[in-house]
BALOLO-74918 format. One record per atom (N, C-alpha, C, CB): x, y, z; atom name. Coordinates in pm, 1 decimal. Atoms other than C-alpha are relative to their C-alpha. Glycine has a CB too. Layout:
px|py|pz|atom
X|Y|Z|CA
...
This chain:
px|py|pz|atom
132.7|-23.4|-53.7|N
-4.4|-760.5|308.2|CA
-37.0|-118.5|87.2|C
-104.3|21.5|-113.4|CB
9.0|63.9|-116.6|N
-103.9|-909.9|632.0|CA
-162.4|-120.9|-37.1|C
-13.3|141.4|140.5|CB
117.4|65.2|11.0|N
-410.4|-1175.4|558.0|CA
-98.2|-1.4|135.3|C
37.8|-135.2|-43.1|CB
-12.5|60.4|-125.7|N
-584.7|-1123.3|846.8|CA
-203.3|21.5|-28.4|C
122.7|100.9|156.6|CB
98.9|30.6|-31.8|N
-1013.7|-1093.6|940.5|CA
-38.4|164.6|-66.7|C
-16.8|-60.7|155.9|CB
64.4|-129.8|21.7|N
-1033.3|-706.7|849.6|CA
22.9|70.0|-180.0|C
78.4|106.4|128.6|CB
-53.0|-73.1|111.0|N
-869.7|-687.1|492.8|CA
-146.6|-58.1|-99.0|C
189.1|-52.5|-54.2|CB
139.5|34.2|53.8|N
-1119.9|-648.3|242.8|CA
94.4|-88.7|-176.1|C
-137.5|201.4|-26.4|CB
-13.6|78.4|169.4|N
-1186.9|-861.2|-67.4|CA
58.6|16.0|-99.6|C
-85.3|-3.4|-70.5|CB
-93.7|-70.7|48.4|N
-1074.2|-616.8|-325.5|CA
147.3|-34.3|6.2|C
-19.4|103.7|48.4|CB
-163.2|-13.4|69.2|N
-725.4|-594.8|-237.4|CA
21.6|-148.5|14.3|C
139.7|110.3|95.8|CB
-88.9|93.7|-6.9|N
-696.1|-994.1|-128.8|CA
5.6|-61.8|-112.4|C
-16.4|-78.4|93.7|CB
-7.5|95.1|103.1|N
-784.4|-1110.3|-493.9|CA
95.8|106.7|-106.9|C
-170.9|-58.7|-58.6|CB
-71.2|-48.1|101.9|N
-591.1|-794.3|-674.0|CA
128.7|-53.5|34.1|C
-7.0|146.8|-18.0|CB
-111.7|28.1|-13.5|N
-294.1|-899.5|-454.8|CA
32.0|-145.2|-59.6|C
25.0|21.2|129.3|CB
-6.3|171.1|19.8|N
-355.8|-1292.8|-464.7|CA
-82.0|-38.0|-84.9|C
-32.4|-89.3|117.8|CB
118.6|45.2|156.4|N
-564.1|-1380.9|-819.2|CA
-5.3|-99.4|44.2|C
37.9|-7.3|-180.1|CB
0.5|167.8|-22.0|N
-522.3|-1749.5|-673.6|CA
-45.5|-3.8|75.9|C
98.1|-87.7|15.9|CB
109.7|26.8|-102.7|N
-728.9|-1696.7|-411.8|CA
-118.5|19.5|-37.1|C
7.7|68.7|109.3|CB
135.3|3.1|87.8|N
-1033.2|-1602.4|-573.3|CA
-72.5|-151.9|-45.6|C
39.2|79.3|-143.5|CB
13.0|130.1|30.4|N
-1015.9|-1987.4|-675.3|CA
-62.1|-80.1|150.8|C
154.7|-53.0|-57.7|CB
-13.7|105.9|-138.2|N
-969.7|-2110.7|-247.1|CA
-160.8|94.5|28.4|C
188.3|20.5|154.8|CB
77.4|-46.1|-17.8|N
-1285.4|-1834.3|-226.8|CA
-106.1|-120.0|-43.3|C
12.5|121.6|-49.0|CB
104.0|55.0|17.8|N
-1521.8|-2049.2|-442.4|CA
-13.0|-120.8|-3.2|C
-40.6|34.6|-77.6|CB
-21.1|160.0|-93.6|N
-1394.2|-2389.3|-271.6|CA
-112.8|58.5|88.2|C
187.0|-50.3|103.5|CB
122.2|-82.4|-75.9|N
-1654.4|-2176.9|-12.4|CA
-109.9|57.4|-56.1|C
42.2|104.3|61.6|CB
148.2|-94.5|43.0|N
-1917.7|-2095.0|-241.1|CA
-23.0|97.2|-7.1|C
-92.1|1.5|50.6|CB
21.9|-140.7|43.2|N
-1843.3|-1765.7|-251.6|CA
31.3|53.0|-132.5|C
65.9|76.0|79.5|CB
-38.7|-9.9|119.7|N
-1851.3|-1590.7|-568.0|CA
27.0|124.4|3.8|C
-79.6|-41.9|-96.5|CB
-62.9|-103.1|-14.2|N
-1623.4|-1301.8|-600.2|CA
-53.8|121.6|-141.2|C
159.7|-54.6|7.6|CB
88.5|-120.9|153.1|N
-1853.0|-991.1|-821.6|CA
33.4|128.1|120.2|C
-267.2|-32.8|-62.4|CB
-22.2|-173.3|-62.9|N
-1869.2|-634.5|-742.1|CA
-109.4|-22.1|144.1|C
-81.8|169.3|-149.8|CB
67.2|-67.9|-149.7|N
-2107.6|-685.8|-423.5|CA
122.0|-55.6|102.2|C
-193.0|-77.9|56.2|CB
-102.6|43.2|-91.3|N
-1819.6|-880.2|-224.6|CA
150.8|87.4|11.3|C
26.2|-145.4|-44.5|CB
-118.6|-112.3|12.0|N
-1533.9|-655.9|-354.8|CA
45.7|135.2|104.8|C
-35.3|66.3|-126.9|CB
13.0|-83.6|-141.4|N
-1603.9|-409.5|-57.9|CA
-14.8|-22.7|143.3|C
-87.8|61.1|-6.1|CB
31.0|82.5|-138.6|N
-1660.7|-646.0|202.0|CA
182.8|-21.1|54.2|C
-107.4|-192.8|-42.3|CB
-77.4|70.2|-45.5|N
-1410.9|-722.2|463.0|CA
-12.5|-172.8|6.3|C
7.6|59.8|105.5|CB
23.0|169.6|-18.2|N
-1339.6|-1082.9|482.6|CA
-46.5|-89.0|121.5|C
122.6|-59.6|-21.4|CB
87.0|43.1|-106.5|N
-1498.5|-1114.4|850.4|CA
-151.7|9.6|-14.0|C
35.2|71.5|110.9|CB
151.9|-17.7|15.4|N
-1827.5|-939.5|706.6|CA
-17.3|-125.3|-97.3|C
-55.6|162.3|-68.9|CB
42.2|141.2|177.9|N
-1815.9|-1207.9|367.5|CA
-26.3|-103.5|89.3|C
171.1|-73.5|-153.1|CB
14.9|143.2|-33.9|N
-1768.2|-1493.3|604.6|CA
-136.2|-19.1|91.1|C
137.6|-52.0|82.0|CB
116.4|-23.1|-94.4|N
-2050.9|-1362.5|863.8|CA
-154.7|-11.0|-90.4|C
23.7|165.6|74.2|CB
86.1|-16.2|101.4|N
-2274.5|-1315.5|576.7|CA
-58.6|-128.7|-57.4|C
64.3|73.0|-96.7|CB
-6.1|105.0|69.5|N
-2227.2|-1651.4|428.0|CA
-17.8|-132.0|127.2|C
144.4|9.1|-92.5|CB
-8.9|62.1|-94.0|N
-2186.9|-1844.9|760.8|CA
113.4|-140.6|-0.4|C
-133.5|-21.4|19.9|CB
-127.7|43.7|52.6|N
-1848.2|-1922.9|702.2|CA
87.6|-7.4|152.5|C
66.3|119.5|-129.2|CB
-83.2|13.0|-80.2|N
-1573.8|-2022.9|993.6|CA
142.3|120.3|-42.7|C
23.4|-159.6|-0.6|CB
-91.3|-50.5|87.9|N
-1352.5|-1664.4|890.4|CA
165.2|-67.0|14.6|C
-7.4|157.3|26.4|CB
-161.5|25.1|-36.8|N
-1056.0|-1857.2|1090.1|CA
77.7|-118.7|-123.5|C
6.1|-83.1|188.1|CB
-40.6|118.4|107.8|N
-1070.9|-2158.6|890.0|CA
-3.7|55.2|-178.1|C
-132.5|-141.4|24.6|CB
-39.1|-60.9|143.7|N
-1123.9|-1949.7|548.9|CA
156.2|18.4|22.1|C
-85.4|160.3|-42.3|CB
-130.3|-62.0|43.4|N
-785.4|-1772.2|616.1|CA
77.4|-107.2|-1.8|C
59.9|111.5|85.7|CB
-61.2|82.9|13.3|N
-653.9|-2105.7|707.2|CA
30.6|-90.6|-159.9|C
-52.1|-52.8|96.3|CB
-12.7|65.4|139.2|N
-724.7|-2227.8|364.1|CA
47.7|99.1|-105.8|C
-139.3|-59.8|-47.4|CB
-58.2|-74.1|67.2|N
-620.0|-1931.8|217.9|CA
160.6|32.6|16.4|C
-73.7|92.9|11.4|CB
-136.5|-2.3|-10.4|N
-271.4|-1919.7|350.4|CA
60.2|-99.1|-47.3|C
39.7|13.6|111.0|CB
-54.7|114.3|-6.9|N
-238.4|-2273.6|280.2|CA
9.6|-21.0|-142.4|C
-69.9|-99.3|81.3|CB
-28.1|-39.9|153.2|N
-317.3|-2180.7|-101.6|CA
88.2|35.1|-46.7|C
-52.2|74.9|-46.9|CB
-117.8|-31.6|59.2|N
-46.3|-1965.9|-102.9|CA
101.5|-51.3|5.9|C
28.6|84.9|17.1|CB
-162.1|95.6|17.7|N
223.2|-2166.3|19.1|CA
8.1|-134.7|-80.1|C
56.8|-56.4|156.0|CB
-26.1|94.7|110.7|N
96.3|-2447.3|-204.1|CA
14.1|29.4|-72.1|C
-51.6|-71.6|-36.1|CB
-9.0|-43.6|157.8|N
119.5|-2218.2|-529.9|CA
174.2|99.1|33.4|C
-188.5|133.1|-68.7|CB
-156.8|-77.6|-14.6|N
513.9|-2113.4|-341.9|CA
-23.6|124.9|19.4|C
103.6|-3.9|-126.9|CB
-1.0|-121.9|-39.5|N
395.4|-1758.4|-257.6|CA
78.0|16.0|144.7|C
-140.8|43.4|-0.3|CB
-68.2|7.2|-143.8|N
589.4|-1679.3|74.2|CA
-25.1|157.5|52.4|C
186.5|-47.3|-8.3|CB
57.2|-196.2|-74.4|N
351.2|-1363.3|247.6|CA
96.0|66.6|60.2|C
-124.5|13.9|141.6|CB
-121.2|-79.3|-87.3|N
653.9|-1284.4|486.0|CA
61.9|80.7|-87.9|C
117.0|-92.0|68.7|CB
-76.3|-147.1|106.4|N
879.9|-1199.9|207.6|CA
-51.8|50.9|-125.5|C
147.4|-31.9|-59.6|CB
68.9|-75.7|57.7|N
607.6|-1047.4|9.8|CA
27.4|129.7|75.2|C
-130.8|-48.2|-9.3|CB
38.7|-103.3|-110.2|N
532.4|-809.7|319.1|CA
156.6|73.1|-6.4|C
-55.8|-79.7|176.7|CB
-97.2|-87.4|-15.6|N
919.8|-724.4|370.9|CA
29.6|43.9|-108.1|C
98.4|-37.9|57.5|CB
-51.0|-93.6|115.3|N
948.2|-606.1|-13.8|CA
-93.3|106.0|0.9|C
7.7|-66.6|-148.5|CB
99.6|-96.6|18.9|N
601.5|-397.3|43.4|CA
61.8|94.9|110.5|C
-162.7|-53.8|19.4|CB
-70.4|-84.2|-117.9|N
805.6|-244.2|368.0|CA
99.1|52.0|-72.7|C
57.9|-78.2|133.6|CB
-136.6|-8.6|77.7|N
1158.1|-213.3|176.1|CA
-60.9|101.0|-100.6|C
69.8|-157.4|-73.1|CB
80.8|-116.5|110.4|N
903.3|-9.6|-142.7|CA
-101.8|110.9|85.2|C
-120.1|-99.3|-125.6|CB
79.5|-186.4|-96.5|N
718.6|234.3|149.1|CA
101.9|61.1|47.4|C
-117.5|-6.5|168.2|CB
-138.3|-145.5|-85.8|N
1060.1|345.8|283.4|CA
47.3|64.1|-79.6|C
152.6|-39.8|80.2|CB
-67.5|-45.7|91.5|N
1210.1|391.4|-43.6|CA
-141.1|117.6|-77.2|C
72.4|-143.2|-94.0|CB
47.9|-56.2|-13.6|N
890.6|550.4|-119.2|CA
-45.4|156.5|116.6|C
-28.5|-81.7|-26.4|CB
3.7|-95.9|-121.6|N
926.6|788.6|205.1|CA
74.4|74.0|18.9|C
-0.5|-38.6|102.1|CB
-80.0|-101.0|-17.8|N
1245.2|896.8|127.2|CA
-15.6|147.1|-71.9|C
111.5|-54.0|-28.9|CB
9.5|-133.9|71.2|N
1243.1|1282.0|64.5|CA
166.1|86.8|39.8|C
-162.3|95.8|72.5|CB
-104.9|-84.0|-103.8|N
1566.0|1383.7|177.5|CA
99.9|86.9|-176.8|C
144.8|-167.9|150.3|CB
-35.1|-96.6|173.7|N
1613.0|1459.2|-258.4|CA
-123.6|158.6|-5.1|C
-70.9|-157.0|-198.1|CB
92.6|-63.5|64.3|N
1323.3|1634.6|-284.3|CA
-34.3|163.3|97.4|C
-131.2|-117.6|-13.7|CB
0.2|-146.2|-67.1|N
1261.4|2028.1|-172.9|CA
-147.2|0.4|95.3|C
-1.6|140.3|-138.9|CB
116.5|11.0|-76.5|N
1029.0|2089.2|143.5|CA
-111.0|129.3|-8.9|C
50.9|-20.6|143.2|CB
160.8|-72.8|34.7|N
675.6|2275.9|128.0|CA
76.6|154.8|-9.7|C
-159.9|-17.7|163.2|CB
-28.4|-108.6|-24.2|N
915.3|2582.8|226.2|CA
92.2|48.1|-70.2|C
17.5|11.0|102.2|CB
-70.5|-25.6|144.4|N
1084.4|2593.4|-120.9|CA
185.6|-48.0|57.8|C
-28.4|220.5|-65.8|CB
-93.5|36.6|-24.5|N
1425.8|2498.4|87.6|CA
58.1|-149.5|-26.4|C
-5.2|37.4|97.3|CB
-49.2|103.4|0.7|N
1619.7|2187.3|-29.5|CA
90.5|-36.0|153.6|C
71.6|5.1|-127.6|CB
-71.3|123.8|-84.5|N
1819.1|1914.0|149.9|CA
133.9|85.7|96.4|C
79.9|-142.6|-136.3|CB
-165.1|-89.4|-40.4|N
2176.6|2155.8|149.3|CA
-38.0|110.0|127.4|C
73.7|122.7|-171.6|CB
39.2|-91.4|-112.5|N
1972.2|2417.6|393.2|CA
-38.1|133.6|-124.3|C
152.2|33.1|141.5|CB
0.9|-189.6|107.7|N
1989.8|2706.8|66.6|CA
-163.3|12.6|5.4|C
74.1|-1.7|-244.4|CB
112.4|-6.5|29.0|N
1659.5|2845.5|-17.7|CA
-32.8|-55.2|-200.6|C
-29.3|159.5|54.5|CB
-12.7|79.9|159.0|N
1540.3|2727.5|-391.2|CA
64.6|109.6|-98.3|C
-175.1|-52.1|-75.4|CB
-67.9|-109.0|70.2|N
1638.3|3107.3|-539.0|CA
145.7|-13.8|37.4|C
-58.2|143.9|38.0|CB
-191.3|-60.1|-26.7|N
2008.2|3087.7|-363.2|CA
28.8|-138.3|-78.1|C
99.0|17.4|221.6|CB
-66.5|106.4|84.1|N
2036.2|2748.5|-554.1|CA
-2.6|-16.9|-133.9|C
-35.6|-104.5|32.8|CB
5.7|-61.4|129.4|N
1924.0|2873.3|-866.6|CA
87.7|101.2|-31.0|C
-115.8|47.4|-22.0|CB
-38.1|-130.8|34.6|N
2060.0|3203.5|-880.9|CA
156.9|33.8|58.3|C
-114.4|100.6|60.8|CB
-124.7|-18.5|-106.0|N
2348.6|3177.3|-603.9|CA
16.1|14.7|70.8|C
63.4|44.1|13.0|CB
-23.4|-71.1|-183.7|N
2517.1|3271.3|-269.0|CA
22.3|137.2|-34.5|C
162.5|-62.4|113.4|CB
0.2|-150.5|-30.8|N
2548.2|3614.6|-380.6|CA
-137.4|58.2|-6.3|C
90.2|78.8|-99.5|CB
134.0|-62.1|19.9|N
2201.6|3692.4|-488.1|CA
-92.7|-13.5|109.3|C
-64.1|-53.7|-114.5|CB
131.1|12.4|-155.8|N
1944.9|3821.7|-216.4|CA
-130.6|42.2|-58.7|C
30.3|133.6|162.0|CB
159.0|-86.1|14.5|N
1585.1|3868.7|-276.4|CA
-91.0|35.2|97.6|C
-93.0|-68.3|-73.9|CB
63.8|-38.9|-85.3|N
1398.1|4030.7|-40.2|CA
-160.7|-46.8|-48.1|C
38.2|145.1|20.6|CB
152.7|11.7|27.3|N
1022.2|3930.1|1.2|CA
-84.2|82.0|-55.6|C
-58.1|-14.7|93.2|CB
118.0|-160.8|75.0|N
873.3|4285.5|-56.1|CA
33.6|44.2|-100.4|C
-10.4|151.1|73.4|CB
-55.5|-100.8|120.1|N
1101.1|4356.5|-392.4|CA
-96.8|-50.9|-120.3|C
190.1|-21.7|-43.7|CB
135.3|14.3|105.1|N
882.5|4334.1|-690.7|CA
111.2|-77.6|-136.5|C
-100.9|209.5|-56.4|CB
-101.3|108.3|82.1|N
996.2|4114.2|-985.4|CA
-33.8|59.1|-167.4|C
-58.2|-208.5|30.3|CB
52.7|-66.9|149.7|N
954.0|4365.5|-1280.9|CA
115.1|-10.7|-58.2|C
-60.0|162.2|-12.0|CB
């Protein structure tokens, strides 16, 4: 996750709990009214420099060894592997092989016609 002027509060303290700490180096105190705020509205609000917040917030993480880059490329690496569907059958009951889901159940000989009734 990218730290940047638009991400809101919420996710930067569920991602980073150790920032919540570089937050109230700024006097801000992290409760349910800030939790919805982006971090350009919190700093506008407060009359905060948001460039120099993030600056102190990046600088948190690499002092507590977090390394955002290869955070970010394992959250990329878990949305692709998340994206793959090439297992899973599409809206049109047809899997991956091209069969329909009945010819892979039932077989290549069996045909069902749409209009036959299933008594």
């Amino acid at each position: 996750m990218q730290i940047d002027t638009q991400l809101r509060i919420r996710s930067l303290v569920r991602t980073y709990p150790v920032l919540e700490e570089v937050l109230g180096w700024h006097d801000i105190e992290v409760d349910e009214s800030v939790l919805p705020m982006r971090l350009e509205s919190l700093c506008d609000s407060v009359g905060l420099d948001v460039d120099e917040v993030i600056h102190d917030l990046l600088a948190a993480l690499k002092e507590a060894g977090i390394d955002i880059n290869e955070m970010e490329e394992q959250e990329e690496e878990e949305e692709e592997e998340d994206d793959d569907t090439s297992e899973v059958p599409n809206h049109n009951g047809d899997d991956p092989s091209g069969l329909t889901t009945f010819q892979s159940i039932l077989g290549d000989d069996v045909y069902i016609a749409e209009d036959d009734d299933w008594d």
